[in-house]
N, C-alpha and C positions, 0 to 999 in steps of 0.2 A: 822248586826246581834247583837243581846245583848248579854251581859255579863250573863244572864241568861241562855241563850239558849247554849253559848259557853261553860257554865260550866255542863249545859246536856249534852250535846253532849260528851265533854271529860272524866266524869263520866263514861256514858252508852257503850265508843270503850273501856274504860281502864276496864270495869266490863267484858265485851265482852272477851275482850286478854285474862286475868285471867282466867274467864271461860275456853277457849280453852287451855288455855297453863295446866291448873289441874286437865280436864277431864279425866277418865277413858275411857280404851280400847272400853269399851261396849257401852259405850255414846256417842264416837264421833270417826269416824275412825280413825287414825294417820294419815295416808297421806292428809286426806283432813283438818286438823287442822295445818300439816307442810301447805300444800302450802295456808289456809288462812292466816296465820301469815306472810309468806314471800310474799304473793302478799299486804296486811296493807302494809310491810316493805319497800316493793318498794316505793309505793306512797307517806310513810311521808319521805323517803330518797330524795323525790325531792323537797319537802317543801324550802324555803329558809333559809337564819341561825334564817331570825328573829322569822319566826314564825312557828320554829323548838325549839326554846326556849321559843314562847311564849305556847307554844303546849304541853311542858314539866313541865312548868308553874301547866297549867291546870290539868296534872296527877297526879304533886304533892299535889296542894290542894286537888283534890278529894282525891288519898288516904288517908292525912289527915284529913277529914273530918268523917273518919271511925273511930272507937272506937280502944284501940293498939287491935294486936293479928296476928293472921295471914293472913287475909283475906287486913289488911292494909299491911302488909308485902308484899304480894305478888302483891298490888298493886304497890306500891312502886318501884318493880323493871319493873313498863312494858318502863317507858323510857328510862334504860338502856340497856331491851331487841331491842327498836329501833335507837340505835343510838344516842338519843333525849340528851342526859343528856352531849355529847361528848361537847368541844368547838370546833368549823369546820375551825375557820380561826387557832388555834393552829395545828388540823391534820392537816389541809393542809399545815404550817409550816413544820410538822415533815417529813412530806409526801417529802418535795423539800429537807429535809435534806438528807433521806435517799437515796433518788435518786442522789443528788448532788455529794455526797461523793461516788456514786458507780460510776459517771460518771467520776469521777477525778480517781479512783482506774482502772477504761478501759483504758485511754491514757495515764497514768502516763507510762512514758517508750515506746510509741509507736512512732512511727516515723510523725513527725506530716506532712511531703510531703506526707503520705498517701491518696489517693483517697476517699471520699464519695463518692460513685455511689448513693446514695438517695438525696442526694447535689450537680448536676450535676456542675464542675468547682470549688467546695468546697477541703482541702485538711482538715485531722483530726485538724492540727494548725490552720486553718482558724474558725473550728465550734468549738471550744475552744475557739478562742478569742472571737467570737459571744457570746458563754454561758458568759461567764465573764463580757460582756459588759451587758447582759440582765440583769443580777442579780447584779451587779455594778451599772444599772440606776436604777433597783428599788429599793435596798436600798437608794438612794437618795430619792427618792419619798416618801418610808414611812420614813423617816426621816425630811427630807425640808417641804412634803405635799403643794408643789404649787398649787396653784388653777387653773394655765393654761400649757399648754403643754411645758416639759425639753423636749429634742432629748438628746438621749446620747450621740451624737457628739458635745457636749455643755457641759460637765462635763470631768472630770480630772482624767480619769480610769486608766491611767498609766500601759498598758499592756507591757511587757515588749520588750526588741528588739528582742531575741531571743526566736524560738518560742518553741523549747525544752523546757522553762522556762514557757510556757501556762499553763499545768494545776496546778501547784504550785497558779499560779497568780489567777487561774479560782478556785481551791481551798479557798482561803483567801475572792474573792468577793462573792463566795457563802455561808462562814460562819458569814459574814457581813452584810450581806441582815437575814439570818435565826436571827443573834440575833438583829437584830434593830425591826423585825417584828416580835418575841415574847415580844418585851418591850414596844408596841405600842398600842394603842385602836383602834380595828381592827374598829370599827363606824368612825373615824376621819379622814373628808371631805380632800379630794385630789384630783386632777383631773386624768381621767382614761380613756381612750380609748375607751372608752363602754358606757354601761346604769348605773353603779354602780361606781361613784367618791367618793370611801371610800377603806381607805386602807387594807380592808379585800380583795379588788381587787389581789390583787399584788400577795400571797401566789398563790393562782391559777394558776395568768397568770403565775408565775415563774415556775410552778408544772407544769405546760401544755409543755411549754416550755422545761424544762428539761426532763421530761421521753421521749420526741419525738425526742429530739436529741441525749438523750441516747441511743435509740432505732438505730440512726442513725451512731454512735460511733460502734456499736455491730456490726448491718451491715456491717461497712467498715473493721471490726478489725478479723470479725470471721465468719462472713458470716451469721450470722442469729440473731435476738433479744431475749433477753431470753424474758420471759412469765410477760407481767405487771401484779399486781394484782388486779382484778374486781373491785375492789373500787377506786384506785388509777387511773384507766383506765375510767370510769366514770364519774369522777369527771373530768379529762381532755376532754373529749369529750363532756361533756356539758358547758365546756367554751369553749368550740370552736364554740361551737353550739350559746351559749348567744352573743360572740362576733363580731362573721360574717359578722351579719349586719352594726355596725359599722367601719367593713373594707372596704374601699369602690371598692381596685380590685377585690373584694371576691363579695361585696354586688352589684355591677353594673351588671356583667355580670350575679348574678341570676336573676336579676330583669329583663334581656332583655328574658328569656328562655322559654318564651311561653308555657307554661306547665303547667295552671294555674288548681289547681284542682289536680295535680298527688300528690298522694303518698310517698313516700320513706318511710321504716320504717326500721330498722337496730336492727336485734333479735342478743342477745350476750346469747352464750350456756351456758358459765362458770357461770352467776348470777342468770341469768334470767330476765335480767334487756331488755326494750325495751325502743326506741326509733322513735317516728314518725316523721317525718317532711311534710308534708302538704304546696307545692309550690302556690302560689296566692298574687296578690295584692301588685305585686311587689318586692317582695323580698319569706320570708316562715314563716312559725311559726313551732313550734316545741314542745312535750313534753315527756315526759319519765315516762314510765307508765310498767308495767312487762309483761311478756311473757303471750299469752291468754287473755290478756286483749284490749279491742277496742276504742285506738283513735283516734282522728281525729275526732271526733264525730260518731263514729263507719264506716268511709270508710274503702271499702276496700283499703291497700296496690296496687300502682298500680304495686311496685317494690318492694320485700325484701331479705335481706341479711344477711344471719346467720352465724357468726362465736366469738369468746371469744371476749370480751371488749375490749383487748389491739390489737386484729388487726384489729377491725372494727376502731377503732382510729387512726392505722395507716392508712388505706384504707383512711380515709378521711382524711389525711396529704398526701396520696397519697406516702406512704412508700411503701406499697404494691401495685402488682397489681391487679384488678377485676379478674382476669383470675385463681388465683394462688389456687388451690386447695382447701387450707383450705378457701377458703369462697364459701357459698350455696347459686347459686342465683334462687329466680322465681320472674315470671313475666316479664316488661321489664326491654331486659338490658342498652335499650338509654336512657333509664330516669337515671341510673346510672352511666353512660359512660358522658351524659351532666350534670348533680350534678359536676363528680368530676372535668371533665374541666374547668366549671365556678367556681370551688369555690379551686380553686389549688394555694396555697401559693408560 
């Protein structure tokens, strides 16, 4: 596509937003102006950072292209109304901070012989040392940046003897990983377990990692997780979803499930954010697209599943069970019953 055509285009959506977001009552109805902007929101939300930036790029010259006044003004603000102008590997930084620190504030003081029941054979001391170890090897990563694979049983984490002394220890490795990876160029080649060997990897993996074992911490301490928030919950379940395939206990057993052609699609109530998955050709594809909207190339769903972002993420960490109330299922439910067997960490 030319650079012509990209700078129409991003002209004519960002004239577009502005138009809806300054219309009067009489001109355009409200509801159907909220949910055009929040179905746009969805879509450039799954954009990737690059060209989420380059996208932001293009709203900014068009409104600069405009004469000063208001009309640049209010252009001005449509890539802040989506998100565009955020840096994503910095939230998703902020995002393992806040989480990190709330999981250290769960077990600080808990008895760490306590049971995970979501961690069958796990004790709270055991998925401590686990978090510490995760966030411990990837600060190494975005630090060193090897180009072939560290195991973190090959680095010097020095968890302590005493496992009362775990979330102290799990405290320190996760404020060591957050400031090595705000001082780093999240572009800067590293090797990564997946399709994306740059260190904007890590923030994520870490973020997926930590709200799920948070979630798992909650479980064993109080009996239930509190509520992730839809964006935070999102962004983990789509690295789960990117990464999958190159998990190979995860990616083998989809690939043998015969089911070529099904559906899945996982509607989250709390954004309205959706997700489809599309089983075929050995493994799935996958994308994320808003509620009412048809992908897959418009199949139907052979299986859907509606419940808030943070427990459709758990469902597919298999925190929860399919059974448990808070999720709505239709259609079928072996297509979902075999999803979560094969693809169960």
């Amino acid at each position: 596509m030319s650079d012509a055509l990209l700078n129409a285009l991003a002209e004519a959506l960002a004239g577009l937003v502005t138009a809806v977001e300054t219309s009067d009552e009489d001109v355009l109805d409200p509801d159907t102006a909220v949910k055009w902007l929040e179905d746009t929101g969805h879509v450039l939300a799954g954009l990737g950072a690059a060209d989420r930036r380059a996208l932001d790029g293009l709203f900014r010259e068009a409104a600069l292209r405009e004469p000063p006044g208001a009309r640049r003004e209010e252009l001005l603000k449509v890539s802040a109304g989506f998100g565009l102008d955020e840096d994503p590997h910095l939230a998703a930084v902020d995002a393992v901070a806040d989480h990190a620190r709330r999981y250290a504030d769960t077990v600080r003081g808990a008895d760490p012989a306590t049971p995970v029941p979501t961690c069958p054979g796990w004790t709270i001391g055991d998925l401590t040392r686990h978090l510490g170890t995760v966030h411990g090897w990837a600060e190494h990563l975005v630090t060193a940046r090897p180009a072939t694979r560290v195991r973190a049983a090959e680095l010097p984490l020095d968890p302590p003897a005493d496992p009362s002394s775990y979330p102290g220890w799990f405290a320190d490795r996760a404020e060591r990983f957050i400031a090595a990876a705000r001082a780093v160029d999240p572009a800067a080649p590293v090797w990564s377990p997946g399709a994306e060997p740059y260190v904007r990897h890590y923030p994520r993996h870490v973020l997926a990692e930590t709200v799920v074992h948070l979630a798992d911490a909650e479980i064993a301490l109080t009996g239930t997780a509190r509520p992730l928030a839809p964006g935070t919950a999102a962004e983990a379940l789509d690295h789960h979803l990117a990464t999958a395939p190159y998990i190979p206990w995860i990616a083998e057993p989809l690939a043998h499930l015969d089911r070529d052609g099904a559906v899945l699609r996982l509607d989250a109530r709390d954004s309205g954010a959706s997700w489809t998955l599309v089983l075929g050709g050995g493994g799935f594809a996958w994308s994320r697209g808003s509620l009412g909207s048809r992908g897959s190339g418009g199949a139907e769903p052979t299986t859907t599943v509606t419940a808030d972002a943070g427990e459709l993420l758990l469902l597919m960490h298999r925190r929860y069970d399919a059974d448990d109330p808070r999720f709505a299922l239709t259609g079928d439910r072996d297509l979902l019953d075999d999803w979560l067997a094969a693809a169960a960490l």
